[in-house]
PyMOL Python script that loads the backbone (N, CA, C, O; Angstrom):
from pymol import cmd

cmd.read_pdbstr("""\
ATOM      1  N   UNK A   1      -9.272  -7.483  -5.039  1.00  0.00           N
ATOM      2  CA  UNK A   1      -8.681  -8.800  -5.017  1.00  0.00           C
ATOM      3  C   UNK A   1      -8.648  -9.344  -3.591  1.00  0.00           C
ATOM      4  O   UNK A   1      -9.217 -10.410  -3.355  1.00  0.00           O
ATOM      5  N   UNK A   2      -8.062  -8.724  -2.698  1.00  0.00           N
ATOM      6  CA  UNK A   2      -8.128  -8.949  -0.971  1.00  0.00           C
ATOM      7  C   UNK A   2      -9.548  -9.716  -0.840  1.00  0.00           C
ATOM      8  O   UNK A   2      -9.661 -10.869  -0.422  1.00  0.00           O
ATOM      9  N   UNK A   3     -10.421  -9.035  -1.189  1.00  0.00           N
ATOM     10  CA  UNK A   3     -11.879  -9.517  -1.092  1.00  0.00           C
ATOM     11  C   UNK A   3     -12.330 -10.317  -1.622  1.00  0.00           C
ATOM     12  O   UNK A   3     -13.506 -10.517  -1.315  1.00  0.00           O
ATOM     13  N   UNK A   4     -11.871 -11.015  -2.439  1.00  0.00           N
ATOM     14  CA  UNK A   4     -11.918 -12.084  -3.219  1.00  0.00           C
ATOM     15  C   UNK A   4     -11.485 -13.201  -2.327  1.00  0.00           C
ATOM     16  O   UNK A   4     -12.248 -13.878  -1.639  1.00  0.00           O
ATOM     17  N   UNK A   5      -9.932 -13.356  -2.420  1.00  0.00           N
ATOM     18  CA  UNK A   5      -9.471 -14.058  -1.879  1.00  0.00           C
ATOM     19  C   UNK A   5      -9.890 -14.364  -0.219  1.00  0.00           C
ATOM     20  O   UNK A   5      -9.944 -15.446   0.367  1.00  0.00           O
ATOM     21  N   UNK A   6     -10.145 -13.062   0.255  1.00  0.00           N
ATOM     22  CA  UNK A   6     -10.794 -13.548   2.271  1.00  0.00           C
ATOM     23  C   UNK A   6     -12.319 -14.280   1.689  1.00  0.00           C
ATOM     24  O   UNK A   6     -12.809 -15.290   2.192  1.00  0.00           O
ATOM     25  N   UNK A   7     -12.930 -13.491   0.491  1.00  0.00           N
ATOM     26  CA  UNK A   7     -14.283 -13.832   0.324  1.00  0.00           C
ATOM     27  C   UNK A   7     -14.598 -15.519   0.623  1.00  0.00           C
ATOM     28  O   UNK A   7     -15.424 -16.124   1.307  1.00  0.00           O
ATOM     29  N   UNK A   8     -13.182 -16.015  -0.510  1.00  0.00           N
ATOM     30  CA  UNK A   8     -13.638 -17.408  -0.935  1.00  0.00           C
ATOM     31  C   UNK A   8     -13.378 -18.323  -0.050  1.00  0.00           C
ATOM     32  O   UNK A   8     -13.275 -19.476  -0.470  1.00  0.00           O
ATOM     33  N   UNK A   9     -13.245 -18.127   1.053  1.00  0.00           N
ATOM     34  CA  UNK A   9     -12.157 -19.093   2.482  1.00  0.00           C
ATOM     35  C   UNK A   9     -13.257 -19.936   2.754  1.00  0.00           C
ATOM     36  O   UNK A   9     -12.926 -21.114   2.884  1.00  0.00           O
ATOM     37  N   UNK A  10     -14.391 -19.716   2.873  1.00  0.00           N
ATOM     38  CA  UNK A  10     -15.481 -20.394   3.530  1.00  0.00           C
ATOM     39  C   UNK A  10     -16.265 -21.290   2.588  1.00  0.00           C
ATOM     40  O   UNK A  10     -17.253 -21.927   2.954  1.00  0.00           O
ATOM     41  N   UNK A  11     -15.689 -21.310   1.144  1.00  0.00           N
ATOM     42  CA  UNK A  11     -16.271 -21.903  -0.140  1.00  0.00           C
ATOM     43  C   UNK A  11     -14.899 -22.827  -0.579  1.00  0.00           C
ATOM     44  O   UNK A  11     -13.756 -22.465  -0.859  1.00  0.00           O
ATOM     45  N   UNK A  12     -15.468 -24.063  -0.520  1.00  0.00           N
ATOM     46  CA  UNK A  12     -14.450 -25.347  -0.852  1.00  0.00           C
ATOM     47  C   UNK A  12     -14.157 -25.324  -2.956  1.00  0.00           C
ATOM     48  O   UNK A  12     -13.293 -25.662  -3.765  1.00  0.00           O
ATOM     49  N   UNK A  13     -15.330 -24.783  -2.944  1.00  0.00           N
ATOM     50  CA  UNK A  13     -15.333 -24.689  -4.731  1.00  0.00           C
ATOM     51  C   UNK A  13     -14.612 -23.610  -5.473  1.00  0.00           C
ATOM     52  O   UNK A  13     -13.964 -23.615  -6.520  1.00  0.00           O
ATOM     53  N   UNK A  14     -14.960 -22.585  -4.514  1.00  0.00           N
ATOM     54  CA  UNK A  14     -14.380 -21.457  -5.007  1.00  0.00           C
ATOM     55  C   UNK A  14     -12.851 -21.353  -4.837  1.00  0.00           C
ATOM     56  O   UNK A  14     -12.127 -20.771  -5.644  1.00  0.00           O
ATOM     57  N   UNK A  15     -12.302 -22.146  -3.395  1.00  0.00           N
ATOM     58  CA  UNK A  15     -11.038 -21.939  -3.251  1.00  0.00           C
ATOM     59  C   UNK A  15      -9.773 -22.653  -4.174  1.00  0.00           C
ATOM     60  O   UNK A  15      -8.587 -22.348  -4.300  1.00  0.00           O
ATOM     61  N   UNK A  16     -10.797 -23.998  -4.886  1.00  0.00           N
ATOM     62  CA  UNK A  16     -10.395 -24.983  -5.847  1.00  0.00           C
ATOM     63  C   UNK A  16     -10.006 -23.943  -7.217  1.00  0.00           C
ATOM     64  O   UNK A  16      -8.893 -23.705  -7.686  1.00  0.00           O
ATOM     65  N   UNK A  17     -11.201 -23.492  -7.602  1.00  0.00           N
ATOM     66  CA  UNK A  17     -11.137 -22.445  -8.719  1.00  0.00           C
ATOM     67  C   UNK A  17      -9.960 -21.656  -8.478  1.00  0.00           C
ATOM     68  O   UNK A  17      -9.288 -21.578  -9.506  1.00  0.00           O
ATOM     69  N   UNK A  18      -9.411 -20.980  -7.402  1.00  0.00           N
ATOM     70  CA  UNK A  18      -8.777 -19.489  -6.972  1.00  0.00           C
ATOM     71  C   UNK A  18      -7.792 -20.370  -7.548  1.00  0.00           C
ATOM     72  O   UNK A  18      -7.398 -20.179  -8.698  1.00  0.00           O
ATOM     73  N   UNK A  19      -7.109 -21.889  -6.419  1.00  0.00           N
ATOM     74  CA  UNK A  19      -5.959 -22.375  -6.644  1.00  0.00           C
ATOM     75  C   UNK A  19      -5.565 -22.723  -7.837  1.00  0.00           C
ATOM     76  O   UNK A  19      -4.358 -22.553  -8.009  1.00  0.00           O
ATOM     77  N   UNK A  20      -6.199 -23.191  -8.817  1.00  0.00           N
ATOM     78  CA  UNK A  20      -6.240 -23.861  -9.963  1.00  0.00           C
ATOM     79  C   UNK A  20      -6.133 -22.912 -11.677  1.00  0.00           C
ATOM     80  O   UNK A  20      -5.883 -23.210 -12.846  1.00  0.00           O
ATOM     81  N   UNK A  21      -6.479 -21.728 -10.928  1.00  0.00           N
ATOM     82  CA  UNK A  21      -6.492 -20.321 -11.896  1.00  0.00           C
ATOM     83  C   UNK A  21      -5.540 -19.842 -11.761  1.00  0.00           C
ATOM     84  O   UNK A  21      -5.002 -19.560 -12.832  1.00  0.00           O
ATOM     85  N   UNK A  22      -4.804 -19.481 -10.580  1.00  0.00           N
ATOM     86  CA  UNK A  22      -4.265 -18.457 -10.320  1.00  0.00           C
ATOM     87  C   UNK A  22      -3.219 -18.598  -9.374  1.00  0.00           C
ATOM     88  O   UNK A  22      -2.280 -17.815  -9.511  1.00  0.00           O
ATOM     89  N   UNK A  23      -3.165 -19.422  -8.441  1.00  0.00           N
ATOM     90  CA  UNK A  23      -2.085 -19.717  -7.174  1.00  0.00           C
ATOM     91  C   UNK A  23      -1.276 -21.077  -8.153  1.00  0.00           C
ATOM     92  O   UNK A  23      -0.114 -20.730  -8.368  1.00  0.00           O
ATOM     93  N   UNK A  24      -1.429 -21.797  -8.472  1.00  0.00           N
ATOM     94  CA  UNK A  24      -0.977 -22.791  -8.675  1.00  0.00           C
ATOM     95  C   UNK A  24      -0.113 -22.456 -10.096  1.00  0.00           C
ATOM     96  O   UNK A  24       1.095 -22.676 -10.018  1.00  0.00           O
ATOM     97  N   UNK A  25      -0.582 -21.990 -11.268  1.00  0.00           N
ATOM     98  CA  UNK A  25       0.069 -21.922 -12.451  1.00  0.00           C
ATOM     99  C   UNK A  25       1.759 -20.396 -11.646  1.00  0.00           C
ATOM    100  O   UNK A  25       2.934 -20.436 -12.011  1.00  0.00           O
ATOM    101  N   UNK A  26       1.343 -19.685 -10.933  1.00  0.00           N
ATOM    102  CA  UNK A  26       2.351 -18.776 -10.779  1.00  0.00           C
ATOM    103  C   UNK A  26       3.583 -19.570  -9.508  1.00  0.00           C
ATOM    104  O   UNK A  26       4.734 -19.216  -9.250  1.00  0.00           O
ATOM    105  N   UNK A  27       2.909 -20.524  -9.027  1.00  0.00           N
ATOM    106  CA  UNK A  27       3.439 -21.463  -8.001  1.00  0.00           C
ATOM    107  C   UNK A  27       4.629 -21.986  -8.926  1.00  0.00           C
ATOM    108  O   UNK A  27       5.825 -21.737  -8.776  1.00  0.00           O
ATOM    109  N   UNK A  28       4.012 -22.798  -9.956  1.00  0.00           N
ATOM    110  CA  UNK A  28       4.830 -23.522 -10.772  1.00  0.00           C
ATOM    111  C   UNK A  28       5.935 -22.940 -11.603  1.00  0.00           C
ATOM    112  O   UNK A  28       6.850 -23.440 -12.257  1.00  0.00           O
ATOM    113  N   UNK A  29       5.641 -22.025 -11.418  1.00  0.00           N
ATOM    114  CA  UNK A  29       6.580 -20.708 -12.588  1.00  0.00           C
ATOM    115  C   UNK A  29       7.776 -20.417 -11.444  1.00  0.00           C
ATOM    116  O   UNK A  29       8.971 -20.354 -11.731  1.00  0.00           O
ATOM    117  N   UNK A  30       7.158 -20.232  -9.922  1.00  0.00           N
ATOM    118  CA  UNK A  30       8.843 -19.849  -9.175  1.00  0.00           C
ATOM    119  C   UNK A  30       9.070 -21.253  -8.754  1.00  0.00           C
ATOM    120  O   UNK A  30       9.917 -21.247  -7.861  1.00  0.00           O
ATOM    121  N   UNK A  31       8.699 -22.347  -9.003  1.00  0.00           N
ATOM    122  CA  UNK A  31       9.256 -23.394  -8.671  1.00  0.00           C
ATOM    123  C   UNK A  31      10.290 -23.572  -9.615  1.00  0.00           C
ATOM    124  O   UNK A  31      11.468 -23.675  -9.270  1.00  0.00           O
ATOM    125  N   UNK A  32       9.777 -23.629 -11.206  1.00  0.00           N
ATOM    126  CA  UNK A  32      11.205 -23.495 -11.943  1.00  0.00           C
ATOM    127  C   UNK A  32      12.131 -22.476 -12.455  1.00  0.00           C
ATOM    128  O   UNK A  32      12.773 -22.560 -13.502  1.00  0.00           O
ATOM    129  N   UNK A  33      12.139 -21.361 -11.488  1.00  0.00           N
ATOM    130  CA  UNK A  33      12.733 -20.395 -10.890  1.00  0.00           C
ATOM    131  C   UNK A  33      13.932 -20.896 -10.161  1.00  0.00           C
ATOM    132  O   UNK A  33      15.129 -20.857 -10.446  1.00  0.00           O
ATOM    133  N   UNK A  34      13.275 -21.381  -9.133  1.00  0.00           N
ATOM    134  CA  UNK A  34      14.338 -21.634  -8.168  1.00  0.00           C
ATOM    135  C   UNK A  34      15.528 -23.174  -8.405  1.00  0.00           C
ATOM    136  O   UNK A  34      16.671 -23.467  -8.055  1.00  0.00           O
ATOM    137  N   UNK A  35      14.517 -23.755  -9.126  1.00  0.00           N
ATOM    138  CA  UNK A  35      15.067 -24.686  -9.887  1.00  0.00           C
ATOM    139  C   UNK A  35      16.209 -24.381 -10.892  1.00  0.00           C
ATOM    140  O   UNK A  35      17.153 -25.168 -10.960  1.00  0.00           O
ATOM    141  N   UNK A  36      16.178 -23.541 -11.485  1.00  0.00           N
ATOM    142  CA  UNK A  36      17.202 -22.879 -12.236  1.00  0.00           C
ATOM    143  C   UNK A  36      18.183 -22.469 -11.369  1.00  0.00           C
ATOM    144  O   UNK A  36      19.142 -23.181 -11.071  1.00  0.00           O
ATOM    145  N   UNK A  37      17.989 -21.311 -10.929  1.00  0.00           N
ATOM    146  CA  UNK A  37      18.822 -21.444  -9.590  1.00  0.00           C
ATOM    147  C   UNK A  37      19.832 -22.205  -8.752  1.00  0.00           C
ATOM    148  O   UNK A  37      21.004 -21.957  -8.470  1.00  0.00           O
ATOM    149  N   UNK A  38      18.985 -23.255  -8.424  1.00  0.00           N
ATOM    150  CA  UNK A  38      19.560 -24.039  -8.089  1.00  0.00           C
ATOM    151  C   UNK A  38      20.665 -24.849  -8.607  1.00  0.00           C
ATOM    152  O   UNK A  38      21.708 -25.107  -8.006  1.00  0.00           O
ATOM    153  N   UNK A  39      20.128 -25.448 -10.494  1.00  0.00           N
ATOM    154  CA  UNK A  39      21.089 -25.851 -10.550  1.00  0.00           C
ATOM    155  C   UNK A  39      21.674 -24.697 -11.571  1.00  0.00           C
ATOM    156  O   UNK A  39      21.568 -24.926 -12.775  1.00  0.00           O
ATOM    157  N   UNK A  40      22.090 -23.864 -11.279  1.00  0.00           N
ATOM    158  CA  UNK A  40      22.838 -22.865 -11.567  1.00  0.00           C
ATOM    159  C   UNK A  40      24.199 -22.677 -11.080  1.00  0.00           C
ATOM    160  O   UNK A  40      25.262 -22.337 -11.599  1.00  0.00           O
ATOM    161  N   UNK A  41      23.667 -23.143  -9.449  1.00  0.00           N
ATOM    162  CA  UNK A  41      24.689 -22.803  -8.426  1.00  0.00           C
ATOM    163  C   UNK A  41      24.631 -21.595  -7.374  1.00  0.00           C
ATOM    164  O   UNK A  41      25.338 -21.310  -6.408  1.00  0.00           O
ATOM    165  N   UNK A  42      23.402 -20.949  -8.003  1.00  0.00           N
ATOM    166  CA  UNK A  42      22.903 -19.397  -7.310  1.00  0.00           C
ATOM    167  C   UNK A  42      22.470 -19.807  -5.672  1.00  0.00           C
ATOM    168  O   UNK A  42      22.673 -19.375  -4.537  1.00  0.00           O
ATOM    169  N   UNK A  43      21.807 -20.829  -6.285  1.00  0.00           N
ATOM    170  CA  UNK A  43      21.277 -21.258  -4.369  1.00  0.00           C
ATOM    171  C   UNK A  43      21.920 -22.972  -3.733  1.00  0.00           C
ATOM    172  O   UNK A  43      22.660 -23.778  -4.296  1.00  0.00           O
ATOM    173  N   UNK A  44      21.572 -23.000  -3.018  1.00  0.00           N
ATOM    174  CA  UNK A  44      22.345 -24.244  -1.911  1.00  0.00           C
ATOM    175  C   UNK A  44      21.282 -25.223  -2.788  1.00  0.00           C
ATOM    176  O   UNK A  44      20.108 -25.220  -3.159  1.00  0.00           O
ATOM    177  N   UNK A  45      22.531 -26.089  -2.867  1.00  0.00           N
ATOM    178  CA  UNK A  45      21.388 -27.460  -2.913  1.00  0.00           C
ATOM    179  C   UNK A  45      20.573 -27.929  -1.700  1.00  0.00           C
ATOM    180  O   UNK A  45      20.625 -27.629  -0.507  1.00  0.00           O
ATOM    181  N   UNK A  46      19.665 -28.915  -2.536  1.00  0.00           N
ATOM    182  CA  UNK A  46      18.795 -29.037  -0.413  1.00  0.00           C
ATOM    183  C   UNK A  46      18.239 -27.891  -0.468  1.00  0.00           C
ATOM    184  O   UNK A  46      17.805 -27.548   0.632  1.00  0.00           O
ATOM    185  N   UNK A  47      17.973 -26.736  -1.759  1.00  0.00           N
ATOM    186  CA  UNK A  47      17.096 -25.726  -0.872  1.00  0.00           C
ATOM    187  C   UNK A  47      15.617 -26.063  -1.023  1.00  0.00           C
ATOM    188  O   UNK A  47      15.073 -26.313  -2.098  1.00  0.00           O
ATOM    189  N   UNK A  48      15.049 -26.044   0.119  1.00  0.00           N
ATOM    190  CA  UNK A  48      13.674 -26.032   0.162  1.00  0.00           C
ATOM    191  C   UNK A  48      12.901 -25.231  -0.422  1.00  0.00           C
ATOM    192  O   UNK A  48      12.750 -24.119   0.085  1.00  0.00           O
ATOM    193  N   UNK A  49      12.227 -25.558  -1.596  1.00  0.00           N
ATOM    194  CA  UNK A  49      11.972 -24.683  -2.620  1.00  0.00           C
ATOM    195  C   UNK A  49      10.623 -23.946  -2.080  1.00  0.00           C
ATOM    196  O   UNK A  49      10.636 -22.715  -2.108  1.00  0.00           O
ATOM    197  N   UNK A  50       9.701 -24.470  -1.691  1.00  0.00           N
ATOM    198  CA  UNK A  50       8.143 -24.128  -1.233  1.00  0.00           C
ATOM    199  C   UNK A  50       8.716 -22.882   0.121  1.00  0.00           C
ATOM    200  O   UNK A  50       8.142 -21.808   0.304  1.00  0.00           O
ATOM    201  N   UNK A  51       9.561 -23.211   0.681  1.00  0.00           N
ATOM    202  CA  UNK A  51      10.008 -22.450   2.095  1.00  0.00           C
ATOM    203  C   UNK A  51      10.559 -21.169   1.411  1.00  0.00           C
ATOM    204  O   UNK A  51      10.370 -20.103   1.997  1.00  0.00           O
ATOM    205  N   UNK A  52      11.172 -21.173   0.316  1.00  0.00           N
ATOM    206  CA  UNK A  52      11.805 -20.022   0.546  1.00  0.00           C
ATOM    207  C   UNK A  52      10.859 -19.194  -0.847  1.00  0.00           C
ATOM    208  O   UNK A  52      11.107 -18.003  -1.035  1.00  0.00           O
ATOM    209  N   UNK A  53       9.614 -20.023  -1.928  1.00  0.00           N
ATOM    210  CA  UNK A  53       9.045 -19.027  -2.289  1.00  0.00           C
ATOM    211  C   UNK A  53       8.219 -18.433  -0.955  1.00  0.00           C
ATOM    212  O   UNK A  53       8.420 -17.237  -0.742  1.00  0.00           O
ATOM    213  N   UNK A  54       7.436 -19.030  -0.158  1.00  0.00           N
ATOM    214  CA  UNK A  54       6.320 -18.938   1.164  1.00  0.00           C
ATOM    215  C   UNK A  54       7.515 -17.300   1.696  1.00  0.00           C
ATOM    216  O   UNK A  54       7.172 -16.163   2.020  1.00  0.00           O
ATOM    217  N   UNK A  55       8.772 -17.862   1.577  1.00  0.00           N
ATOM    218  CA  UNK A  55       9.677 -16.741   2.228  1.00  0.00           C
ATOM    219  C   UNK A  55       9.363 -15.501   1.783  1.00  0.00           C
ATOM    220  O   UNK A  55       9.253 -14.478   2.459  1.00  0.00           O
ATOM    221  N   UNK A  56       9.184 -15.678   0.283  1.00  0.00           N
ATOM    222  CA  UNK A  56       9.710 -14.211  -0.395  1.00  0.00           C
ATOM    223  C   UNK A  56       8.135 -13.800  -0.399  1.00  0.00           C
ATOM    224  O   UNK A  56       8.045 -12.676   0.094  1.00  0.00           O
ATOM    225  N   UNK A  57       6.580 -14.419  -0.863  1.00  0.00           N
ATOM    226  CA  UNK A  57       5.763 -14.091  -1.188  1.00  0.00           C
ATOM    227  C   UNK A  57       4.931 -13.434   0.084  1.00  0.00           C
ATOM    228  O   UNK A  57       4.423 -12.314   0.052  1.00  0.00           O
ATOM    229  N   UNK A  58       4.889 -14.319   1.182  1.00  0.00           N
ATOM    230  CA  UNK A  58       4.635 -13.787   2.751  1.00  0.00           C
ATOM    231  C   UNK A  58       4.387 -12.333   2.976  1.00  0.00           C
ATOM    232  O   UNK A  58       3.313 -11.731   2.999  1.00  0.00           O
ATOM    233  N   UNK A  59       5.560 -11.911   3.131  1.00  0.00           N
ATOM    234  CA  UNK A  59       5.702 -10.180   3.339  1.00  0.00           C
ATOM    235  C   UNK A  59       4.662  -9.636   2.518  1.00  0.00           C
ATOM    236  O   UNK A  59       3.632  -9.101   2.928  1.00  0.00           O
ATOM    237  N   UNK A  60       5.026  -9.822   1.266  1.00  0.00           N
ATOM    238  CA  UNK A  60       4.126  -9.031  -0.166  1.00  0.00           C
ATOM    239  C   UNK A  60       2.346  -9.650   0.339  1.00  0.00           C
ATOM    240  O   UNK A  60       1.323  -8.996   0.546  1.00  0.00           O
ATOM    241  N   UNK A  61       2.559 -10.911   0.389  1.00  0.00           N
ATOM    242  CA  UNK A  61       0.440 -10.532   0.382  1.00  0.00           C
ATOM    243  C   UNK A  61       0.234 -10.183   1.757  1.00  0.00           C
ATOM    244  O   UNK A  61      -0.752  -9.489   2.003  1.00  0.00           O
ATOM    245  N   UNK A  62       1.310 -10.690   3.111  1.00  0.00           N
ATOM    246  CA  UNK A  62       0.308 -10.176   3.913  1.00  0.00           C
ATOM    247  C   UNK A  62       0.313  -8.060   3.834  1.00  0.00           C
ATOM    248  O   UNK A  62      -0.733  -7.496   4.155  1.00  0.00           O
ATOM    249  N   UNK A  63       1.585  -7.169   3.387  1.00  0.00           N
ATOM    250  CA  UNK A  63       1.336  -6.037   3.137  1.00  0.00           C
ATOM    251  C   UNK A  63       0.064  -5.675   2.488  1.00  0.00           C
ATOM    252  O   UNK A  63      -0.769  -4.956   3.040  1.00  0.00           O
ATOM    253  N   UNK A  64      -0.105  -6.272   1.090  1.00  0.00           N
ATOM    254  CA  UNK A  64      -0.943  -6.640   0.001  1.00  0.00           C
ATOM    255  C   UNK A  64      -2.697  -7.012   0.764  1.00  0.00           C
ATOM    256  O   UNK A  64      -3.699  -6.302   0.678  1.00  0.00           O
ATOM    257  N   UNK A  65      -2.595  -7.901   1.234  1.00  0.00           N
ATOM    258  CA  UNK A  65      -4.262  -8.148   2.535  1.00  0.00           C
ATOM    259  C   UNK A  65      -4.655  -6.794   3.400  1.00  0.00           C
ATOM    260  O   UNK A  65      -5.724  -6.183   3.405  1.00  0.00           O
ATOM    261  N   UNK A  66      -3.231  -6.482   4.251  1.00  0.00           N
ATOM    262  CA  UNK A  66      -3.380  -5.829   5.497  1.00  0.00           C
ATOM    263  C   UNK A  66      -3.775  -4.367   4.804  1.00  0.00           C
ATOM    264  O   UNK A  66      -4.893  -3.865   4.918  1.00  0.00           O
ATOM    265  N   UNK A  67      -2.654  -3.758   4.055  1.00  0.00           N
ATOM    266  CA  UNK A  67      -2.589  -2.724   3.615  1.00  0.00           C
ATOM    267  C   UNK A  67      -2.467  -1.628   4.992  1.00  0.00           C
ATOM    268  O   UNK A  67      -3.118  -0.673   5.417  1.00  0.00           O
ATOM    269  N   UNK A  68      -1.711  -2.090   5.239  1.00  0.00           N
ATOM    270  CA  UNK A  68      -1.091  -1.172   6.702  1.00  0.00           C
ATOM    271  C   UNK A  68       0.136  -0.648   6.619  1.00  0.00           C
ATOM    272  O   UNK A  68       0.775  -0.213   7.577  1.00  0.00           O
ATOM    273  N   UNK A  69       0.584  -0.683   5.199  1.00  0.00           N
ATOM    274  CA  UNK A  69       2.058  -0.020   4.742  1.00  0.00           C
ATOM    275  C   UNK A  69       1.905  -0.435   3.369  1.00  0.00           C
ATOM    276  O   UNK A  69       1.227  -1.339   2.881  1.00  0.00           O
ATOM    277  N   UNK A  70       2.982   0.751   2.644  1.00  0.00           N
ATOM    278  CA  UNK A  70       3.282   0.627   0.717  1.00  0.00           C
ATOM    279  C   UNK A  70       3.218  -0.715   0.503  1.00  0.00           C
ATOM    280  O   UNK A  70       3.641  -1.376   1.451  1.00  0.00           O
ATOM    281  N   UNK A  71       2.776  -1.405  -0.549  1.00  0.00           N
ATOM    282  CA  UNK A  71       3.726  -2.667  -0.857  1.00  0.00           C
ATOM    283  C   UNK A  71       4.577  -1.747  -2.327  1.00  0.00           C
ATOM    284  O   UNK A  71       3.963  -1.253  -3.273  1.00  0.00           O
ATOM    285  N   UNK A  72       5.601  -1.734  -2.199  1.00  0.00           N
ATOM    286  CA  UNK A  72       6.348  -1.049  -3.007  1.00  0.00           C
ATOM    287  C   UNK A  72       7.241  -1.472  -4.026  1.00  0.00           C
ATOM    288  O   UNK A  72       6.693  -2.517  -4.378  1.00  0.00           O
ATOM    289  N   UNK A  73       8.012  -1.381  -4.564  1.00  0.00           N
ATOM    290  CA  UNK A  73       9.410  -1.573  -4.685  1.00  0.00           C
ATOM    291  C   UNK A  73      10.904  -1.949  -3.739  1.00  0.00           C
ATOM    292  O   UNK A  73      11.720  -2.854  -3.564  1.00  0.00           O
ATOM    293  N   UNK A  74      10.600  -0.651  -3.334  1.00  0.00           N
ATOM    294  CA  UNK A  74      11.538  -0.626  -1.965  1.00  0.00           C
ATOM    295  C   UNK A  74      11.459  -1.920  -1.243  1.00  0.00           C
ATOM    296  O   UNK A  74      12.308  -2.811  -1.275  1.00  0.00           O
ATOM    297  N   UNK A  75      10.326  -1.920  -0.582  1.00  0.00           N
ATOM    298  CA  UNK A  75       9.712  -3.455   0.504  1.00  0.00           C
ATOM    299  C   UNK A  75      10.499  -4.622  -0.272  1.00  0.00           C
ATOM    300  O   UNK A  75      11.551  -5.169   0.059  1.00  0.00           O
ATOM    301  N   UNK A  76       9.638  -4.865  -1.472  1.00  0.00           N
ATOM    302  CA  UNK A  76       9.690  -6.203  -2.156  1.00  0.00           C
ATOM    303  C   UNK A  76      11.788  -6.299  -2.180  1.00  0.00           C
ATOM    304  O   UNK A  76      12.413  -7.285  -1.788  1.00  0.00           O
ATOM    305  N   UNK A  77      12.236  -5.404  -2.567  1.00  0.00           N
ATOM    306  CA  UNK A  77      13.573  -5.224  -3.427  1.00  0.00           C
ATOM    307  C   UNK A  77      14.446  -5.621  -1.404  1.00  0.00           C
ATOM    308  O   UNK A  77      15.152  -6.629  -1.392  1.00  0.00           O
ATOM    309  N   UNK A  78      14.334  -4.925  -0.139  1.00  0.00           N
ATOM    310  CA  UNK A  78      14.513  -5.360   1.236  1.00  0.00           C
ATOM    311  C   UNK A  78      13.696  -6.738   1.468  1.00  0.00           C
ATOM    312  O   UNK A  78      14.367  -7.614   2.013  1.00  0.00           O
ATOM    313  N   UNK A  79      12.295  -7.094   1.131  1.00  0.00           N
ATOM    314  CA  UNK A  79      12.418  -8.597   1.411  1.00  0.00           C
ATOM    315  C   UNK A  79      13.341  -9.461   1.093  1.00  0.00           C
ATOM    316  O   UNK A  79      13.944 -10.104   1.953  1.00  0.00           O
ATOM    317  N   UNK A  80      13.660  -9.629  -0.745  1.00  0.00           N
ATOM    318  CA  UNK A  80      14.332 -10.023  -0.904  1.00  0.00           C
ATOM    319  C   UNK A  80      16.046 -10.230  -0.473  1.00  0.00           C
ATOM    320  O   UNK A  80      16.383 -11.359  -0.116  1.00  0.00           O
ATOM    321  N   UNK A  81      16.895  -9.338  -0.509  1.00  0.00           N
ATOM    322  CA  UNK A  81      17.625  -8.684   0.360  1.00  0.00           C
ATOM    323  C   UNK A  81      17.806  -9.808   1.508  1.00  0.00           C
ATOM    324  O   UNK A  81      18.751 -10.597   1.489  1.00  0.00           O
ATOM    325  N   UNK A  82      16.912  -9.806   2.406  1.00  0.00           N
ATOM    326  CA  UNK A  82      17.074 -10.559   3.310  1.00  0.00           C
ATOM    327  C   UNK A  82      16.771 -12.109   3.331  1.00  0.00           C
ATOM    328  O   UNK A  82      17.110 -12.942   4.171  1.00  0.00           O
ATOM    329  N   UNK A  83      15.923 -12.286   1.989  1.00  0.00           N
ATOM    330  CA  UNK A  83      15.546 -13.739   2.384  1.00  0.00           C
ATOM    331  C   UNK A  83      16.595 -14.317   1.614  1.00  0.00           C
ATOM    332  O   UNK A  83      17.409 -14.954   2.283  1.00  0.00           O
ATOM    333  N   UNK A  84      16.846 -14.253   0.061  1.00  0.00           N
ATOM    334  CA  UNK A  84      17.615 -14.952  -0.547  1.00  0.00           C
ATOM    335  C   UNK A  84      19.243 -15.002  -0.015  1.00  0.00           C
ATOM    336  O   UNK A  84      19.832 -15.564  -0.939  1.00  0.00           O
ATOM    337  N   UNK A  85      20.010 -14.746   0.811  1.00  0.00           N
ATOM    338  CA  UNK A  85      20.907 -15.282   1.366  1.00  0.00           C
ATOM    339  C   UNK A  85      20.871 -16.230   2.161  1.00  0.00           C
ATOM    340  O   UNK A  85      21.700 -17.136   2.077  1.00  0.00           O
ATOM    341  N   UNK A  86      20.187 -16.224   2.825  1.00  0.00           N
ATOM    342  CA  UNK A  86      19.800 -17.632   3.844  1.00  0.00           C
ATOM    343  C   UNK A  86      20.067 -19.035   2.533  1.00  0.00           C
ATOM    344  O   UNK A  86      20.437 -20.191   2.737  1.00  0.00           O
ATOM    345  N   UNK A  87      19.820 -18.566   1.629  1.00  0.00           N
ATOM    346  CA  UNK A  87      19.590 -19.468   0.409  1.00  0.00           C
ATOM    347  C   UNK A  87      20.442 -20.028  -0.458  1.00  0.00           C
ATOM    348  O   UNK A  87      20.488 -21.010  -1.199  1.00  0.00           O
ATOM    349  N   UNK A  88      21.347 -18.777  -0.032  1.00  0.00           N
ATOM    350  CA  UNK A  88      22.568 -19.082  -1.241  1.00  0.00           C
ATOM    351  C   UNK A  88      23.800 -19.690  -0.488  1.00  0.00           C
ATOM    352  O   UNK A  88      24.281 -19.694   0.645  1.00  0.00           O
ATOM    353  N   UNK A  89      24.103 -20.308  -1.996  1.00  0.00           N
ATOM    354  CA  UNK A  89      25.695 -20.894  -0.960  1.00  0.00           C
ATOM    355  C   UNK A  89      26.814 -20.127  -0.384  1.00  0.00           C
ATOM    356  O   UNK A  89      26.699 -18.932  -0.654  1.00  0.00           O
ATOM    357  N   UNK A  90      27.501 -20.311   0.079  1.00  0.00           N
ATOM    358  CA  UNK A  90      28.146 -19.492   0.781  1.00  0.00           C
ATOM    359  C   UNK A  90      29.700 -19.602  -0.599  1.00  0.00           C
ATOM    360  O   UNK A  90      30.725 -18.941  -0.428  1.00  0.00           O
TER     361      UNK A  90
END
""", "prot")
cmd.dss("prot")
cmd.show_as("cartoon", "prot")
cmd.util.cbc("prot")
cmd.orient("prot")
C-alpha cells in the first residue's frame, strides 16, 4: 500500500482515483464522527474538525509510510490519549 500511495504522487489521475476510492469516503465517515461528538458535547464547539482528524491520522500513516516503529495498538490508543483532549471541553 505505501507503494501505491508514494507511487501515485507524480500521476494527477491516479491521485484523483486514490482520493475518490479511498481517502475521501473514510474522510467523510470521521467527519461525522466528530460531528457527533461534537454535538454530543464530547468535544468543544469551534472544533476544527479536518485539524484534529489530520491530528489523530498523522502519527498512524506517517509510522504506517516510514515503518521505523510498530504501528500498534499501544501507539494508536497514546496518540489518541494525547490528541483528543486538546479537543474536549473542559
Amino acid at each position: 500500500m505505501a507503494r501505491l500511495v508514494t507511487g501515485i504522487h507524480h500521476d494527477k489521475r491516479l491521485q484523483q482515483i486514490f482520493m475518490e476510492r479511498y481517502v475521501t469516503p473514510r474522510r467523510q465517515m470521521q467527519r461525522r464522527f466528530v460531528g457527533e461528538a461534537i454535538a454530543s458535547g464530547q468535544l468543544k464547539r469551534g472544533t476544527d474538525t479536518e485539524l484534529l482528524i489530520d491530528a489523530l491520522n498523522g502519527p498512524l500513516f506517517f509510522r504506517w509510510l516510514q515503518g521505523h516503529a510498530p504501528l500498534d495498538k499501544v501507539f494508536a490508543e497514546r496518540v489518541f490519549d494525547k490528541v483528543i483532549p486538546a479537543f474536549q471541553r473542559k
